[in-house]
C-alpha positions as CSV (number, residue, x, y, z in Angstrom):
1,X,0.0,0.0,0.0
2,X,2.5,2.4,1.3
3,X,4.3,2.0,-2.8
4,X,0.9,2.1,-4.3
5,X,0.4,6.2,-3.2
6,X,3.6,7.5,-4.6
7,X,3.3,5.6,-8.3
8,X,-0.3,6.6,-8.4
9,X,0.4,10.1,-8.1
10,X,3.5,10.1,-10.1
11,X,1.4,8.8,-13.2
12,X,-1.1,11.3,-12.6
13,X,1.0,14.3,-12.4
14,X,2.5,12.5,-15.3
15,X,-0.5,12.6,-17.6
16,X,-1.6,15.9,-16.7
17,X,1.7,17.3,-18.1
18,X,1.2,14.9,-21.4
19,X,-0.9,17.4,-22.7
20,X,-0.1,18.7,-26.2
21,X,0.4,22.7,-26.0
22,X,-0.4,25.0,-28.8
23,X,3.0,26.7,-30.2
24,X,3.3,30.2,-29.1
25,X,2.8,33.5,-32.1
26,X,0.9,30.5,-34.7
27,X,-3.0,31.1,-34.5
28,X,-4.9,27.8,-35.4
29,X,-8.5,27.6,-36.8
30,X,-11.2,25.9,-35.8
31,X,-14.3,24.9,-37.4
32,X,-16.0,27.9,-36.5
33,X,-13.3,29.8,-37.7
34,X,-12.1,31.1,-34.7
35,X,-8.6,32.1,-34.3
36,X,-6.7,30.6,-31.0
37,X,-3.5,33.1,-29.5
38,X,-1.6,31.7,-26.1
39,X,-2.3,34.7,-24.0
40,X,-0.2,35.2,-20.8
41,X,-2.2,37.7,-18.3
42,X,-0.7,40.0,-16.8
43,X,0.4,38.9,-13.0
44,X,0.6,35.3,-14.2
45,X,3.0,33.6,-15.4
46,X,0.6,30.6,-17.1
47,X,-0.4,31.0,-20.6
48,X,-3.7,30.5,-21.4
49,X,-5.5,29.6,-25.3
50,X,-7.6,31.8,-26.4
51,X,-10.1,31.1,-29.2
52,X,-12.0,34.3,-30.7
53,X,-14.4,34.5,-33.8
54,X,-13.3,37.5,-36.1
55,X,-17.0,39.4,-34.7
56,X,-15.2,38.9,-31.2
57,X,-11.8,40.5,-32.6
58,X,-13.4,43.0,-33.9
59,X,-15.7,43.9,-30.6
60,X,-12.6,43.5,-28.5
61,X,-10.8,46.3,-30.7
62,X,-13.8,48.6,-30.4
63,X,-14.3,48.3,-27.1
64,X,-10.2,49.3,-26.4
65,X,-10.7,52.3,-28.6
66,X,-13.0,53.7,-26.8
67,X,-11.4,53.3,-23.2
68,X,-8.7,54.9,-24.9
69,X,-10.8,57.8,-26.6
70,X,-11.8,57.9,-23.2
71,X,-9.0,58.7,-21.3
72,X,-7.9,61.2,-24.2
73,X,-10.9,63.4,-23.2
74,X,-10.5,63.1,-19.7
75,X,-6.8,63.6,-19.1
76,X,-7.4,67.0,-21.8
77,X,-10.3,68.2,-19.4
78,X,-8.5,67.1,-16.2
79,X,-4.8,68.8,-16.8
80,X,-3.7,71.3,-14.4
81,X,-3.2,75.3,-15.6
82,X,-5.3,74.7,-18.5
């Protein structure tokens, strides 16, 4: 029993590293032709795969254009001795 534990967990931490990992900076499409990026976030040091549909993309880059137009017309109003 007391040999049983450690192999057991040895294949198990063995299997969950068998895992094949997508190569980093080469999208892959699926079937619903969504694009997959390994994404790192910020304050973690795991990568994580990331499947988005072009609609998606293109809502993500909308929605970060105006957070930035945003900011633009805050930090204008909000400046000091102006």
């Amino acid at each position: 029993m007391n040999r049983i534990l450690p192999v057991t967990v040895l294949c198990a931490a063995l299997a969950g590293c068998a895992a094949p990992a997508a190569q980093e900076g080469t999208p892959t499409t699926t079937a619903t032709d969504a694009t997959c990026d390994r994404e790192v976030k910020t304050g973690s040091l795991m990568p994580t795969v990331r499947c988005r549909t072009a609609a998606e993309r293109e809502a993500d880059r909308k929605s970060a254009e105006g957070a930035a137009d945003f900011v633009r017309r805050n930090n204008q109003v909000m400046q000091p001795g102006k």
